[in-house]
KOLSEMAR-371361 format. One line per 8 residues: number of its first residue (from 1); their letters; for each residue x, y, z of C-alpha. Coordinates in steps of 0.02 Angstrom, whole numbers. Layout:
BEGIN
NUM) A) X Y Z ~ ...
END
This chain:
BEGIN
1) XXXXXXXX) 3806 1589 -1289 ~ 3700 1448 -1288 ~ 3802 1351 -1150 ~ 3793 1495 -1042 ~ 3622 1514 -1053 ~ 3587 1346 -1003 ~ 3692 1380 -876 ~ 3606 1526 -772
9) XXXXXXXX) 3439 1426 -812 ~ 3515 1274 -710 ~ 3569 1383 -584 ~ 3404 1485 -584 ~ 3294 1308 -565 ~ 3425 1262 -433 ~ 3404 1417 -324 ~ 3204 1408 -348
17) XXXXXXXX) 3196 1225 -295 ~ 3320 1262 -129 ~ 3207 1411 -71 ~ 3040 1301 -119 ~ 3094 1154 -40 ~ 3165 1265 108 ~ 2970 1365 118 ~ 2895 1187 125
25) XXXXXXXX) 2990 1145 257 ~ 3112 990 161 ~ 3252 1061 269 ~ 3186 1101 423 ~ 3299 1042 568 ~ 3140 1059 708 ~ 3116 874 717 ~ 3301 866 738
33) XXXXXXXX) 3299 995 875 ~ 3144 938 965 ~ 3241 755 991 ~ 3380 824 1058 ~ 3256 933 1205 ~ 3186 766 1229 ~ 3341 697 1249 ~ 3397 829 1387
41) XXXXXXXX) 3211 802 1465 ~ 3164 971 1410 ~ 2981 1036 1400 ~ 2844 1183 1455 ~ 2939 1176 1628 ~ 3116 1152 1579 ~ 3196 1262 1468 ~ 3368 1197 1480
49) XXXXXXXX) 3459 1077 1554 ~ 3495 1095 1722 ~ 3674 1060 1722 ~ 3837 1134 1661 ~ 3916 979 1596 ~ 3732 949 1492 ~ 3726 1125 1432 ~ 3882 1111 1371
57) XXXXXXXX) 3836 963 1276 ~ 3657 1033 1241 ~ 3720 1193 1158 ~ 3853 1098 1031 ~ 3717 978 984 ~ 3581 1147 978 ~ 3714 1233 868 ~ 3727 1087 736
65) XXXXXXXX) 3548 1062 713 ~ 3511 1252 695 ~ 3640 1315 578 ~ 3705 1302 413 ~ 3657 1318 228 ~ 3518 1191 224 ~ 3417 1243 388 ~ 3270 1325 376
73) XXXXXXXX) 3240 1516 438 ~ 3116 1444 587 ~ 3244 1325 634 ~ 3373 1442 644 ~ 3264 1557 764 ~ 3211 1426 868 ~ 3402 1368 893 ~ 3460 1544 935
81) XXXXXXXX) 3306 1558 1048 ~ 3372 1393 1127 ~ 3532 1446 1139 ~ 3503 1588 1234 ~ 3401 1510 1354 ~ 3562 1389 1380 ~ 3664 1538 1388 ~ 3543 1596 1526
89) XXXXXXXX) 3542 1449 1629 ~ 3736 1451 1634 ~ 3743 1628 1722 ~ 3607 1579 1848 ~ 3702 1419 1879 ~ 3875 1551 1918 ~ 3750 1667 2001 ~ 3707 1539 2120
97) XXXXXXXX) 3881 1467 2151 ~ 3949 1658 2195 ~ 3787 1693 2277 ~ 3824 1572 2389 ~ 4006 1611 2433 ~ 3936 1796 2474 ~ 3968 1865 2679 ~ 3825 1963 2695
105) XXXXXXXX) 3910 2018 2858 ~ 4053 2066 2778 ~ 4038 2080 2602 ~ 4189 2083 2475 ~ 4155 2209 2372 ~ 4313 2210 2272 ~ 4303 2196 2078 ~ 4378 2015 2103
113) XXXXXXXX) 4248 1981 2236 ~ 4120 1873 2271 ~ 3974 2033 2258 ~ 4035 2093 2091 ~ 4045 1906 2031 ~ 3870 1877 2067 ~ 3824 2026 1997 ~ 3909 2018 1824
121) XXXXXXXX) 3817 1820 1815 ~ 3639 1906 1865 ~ 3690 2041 1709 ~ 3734 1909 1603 ~ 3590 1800 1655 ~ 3441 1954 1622 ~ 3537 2002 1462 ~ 3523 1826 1400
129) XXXXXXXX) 3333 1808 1450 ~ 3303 1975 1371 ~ 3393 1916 1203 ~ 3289 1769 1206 ~ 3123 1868 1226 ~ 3170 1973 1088 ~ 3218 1818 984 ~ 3047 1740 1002
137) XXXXXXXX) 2967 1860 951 ~ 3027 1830 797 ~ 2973 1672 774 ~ 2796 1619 694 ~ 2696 1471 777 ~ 2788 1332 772 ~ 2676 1215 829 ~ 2805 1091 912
145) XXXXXXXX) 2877 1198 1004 ~ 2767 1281 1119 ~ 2870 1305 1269 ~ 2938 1457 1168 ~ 2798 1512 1060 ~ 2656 1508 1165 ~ 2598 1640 1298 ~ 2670 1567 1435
153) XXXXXXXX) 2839 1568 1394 ~ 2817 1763 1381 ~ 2748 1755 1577 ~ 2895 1649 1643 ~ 3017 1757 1531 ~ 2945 1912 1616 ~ 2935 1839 1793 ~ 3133 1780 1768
161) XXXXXXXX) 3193 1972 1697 ~ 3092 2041 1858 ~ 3191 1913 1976 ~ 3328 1941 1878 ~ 3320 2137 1894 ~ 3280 2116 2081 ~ 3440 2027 2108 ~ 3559 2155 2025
169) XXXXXXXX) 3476 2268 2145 ~ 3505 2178 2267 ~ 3683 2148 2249 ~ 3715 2342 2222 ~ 3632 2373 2388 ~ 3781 2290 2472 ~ 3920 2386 2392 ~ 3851 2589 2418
END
């Protein structure tokens, strides 16, 4: 009995010390996750990278600094906010492609076509911006990271889900 006891105590101290060290921030993977935005040139202006190869790239790195047993809950928000700001940039980058390919003279309005393409990427695009605004608001101040915690991250995430919005309108307006 007295082995046991021992034991849970170990595994008691054990479990105390992770979620202490965790609360004081021992874990935390922000530093981690601010190098790699500095590495993609990210800041206040520049959510995500600006290219699909990069995002690409971005995201895997994004994913390994914000998950797993020994990250901390504010670096797990953060990378999820990231993440769908990634997600976000990679529909507006189709949306523009398919946007472009568009006859406005002639539209296709097939579910294959170019209209309903460019549609489903604006979708995609304002449901990733809105997951992202309702991710954030999860999140405490984190002082490093003000591009998503501050107030004007909610202003450019509104202005973007009322562009966003405007476009899906837009696109249904050629296909009545």
């Amino acid at each position: 009995m007295g082995a046991k006891r021992k034991l849970l105590v170990l595994a008691i101290a054990i479990v105390i010390a992770y979620f202490g060290a965790q609360q004081f921030g021992l874990f935390s993977s922000l530093d981690r996750i601010a190098d790699i935005d500095a590495r993609y040139g990210l800041s206040d202006g520049m959510l995500a990278p600006a290219e699909m190869a990069s995002i690409e790239k971005y995201e895997a790195e994004l994913k390994a600094a914000s998950s797993g047993f020994l990250v901390s809950d504010s670096s797990r928000k953060i990378g999820e906010v990231k993440l769908e700001l990634a997600e976000m940039q990679k529909s507006m980058l189709a949306l523009r492609e398919h946007s472009a390919k568009i006859n406005f003279s002639r539209p296709d309005c097939s579910v294959a076509g170019m209209v309903a393409l460019a549609k489903k990427d604006a979708e995609a695009a304002l449901g990733h911006a809105e997951a992202a605004t309702e991710k954030r608001s999860q999140i405490g101040n984190v002082a490093s990271f003000r591009e998503i915690t501050g107030k004007d991250f909610d202003t450019t995430m509104a202005a973007v889900n009322d562009a966003l919005g405007e476009s899906v309108k837009s696109l249904n307006s050629l296909c009545r």
